[in-house]
C-alpha positions as CSV (number, residue, x, y, z in Angstrom):
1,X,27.4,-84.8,-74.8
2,X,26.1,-81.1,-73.9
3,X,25.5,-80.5,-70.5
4,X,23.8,-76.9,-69.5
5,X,23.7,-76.8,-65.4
6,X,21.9,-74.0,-63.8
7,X,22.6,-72.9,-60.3
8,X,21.7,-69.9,-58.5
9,X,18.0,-70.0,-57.6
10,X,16.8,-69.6,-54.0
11,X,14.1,-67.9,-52.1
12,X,14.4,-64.2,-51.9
13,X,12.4,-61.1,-50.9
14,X,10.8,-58.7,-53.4
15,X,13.5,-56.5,-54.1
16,X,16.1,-58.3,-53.9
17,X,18.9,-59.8,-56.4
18,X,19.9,-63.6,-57.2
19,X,22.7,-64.0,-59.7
20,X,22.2,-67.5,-61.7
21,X,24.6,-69.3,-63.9
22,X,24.7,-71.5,-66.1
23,X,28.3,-73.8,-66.7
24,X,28.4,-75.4,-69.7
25,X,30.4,-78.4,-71.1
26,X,30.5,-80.9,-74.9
27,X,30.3,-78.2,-77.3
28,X,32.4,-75.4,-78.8
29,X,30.9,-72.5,-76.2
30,X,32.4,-69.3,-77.9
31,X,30.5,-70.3,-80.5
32,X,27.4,-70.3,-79.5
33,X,24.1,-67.7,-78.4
34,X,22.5,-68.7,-75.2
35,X,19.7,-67.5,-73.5
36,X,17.7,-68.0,-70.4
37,X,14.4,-68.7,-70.3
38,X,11.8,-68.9,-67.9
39,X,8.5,-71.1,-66.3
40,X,5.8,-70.2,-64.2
41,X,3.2,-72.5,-63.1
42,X,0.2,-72.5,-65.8
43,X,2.2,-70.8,-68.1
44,X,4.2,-70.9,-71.4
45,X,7.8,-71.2,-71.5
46,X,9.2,-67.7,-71.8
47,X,12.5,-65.7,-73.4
48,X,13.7,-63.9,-70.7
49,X,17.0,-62.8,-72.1
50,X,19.9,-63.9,-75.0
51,X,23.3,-63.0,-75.6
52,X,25.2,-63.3,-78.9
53,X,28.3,-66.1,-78.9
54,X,30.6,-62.7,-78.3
55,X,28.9,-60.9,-75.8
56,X,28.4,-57.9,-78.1
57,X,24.7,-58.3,-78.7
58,X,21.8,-59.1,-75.5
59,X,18.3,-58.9,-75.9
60,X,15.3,-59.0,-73.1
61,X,12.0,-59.3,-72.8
62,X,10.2,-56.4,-71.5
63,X,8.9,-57.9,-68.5
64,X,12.4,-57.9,-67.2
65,X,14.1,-54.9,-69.0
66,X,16.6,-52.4,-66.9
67,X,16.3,-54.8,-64.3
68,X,18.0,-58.3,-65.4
69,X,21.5,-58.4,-66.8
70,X,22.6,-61.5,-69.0
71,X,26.5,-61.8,-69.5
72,X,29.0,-64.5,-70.6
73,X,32.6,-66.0,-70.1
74,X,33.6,-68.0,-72.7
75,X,36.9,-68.4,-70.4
76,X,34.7,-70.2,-68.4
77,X,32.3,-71.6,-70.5
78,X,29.5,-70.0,-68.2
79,X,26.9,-67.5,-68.7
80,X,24.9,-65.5,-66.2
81,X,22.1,-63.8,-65.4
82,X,22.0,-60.7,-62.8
83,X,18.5,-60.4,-61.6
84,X,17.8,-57.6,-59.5
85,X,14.6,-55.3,-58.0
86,X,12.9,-58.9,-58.1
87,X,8.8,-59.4,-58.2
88,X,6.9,-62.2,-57.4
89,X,5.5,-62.2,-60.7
90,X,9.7,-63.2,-61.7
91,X,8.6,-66.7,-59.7
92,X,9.4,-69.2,-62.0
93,X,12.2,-72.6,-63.4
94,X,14.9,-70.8,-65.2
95,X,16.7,-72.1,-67.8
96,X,20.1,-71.8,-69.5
97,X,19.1,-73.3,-73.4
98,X,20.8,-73.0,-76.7
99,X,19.9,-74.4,-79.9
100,X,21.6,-77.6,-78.7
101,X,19.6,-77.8,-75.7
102,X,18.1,-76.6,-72.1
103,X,19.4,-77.1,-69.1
104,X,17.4,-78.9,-66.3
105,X,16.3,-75.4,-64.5
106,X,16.7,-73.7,-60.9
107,X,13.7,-72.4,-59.3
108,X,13.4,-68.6,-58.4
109,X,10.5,-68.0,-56.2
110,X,9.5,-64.3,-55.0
111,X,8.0,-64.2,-52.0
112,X,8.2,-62.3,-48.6
C-alpha cells in the first residue's frame, strides 16, 4: 500500500524558512520522481517542485525559483523541501505526490 506522509508545515513570518518532508513507504522509492505540489484556497493545484528518482535532475516553478530547495534520501525513503524567504502568497496544502499517488498535505500559511 503507498503511503506519502507530509510533515513540516506551521505558521511562520514572511521571511522565514519551514523545511517539509515527505516519508514514504509500499513502493520501490529509488525508483521513483517525486514532487511537491501546492493549494491555495480558490486555486488550482500547482507544481511547485520535482526531483528525478536519483537526485541528479530538480525542476521549479518560477514562482518559487532560488528560493525553495527539493532534495531526496532514498536511504530514507524521504524527500524534502527547503522553503526559505517565504511570502504570503506561498500560503497553501503542500503535497508530496508521485505517479502512484499524493500524500494527504500539511498546511503552510504566511502570515505575520
Amino acid at each position: 500500500q503507498v503511503q506519502l506522509v507530509e510533515s513540516g508545515g506551521g505558521l511562520v513570518q514572511p521571511g522565514g524558512s519551514l523545511r517539509l518532508s515527505c516519508a514514504a513507504s509500499g513502493f520501490t522509492f529509488r525508483t521513483y520522481a517525486m514532487s511537491w505540489a501546492r493549494q491555495a484556497p480558490g486555486k488550482d493545484l500547482e507544481l511547485v517542485a520535482s526531483i528525478s528518482n536519483l537526485g541528479a535532475i530538480r525542476n521549479y516553478a518560477d514562482s518559487v525559483k532560488g528560493r525553495f530547495t527539493i532534495s531526496r534520501d532514498n536511504a530514507r525513503n524521504t524527500v524534502y523541501l527547503q522553503m526559505n524567504s517565504l511570502k504570503p502568497e506561498d500560503t497553501a496544502v503542500y503535497y508530496c505526490q508521485n505517479t502512484l499517488g499524493r500524500g494527504q498535505g500539511t498546511q503552510v500559511t504566511v502570515s505575520s
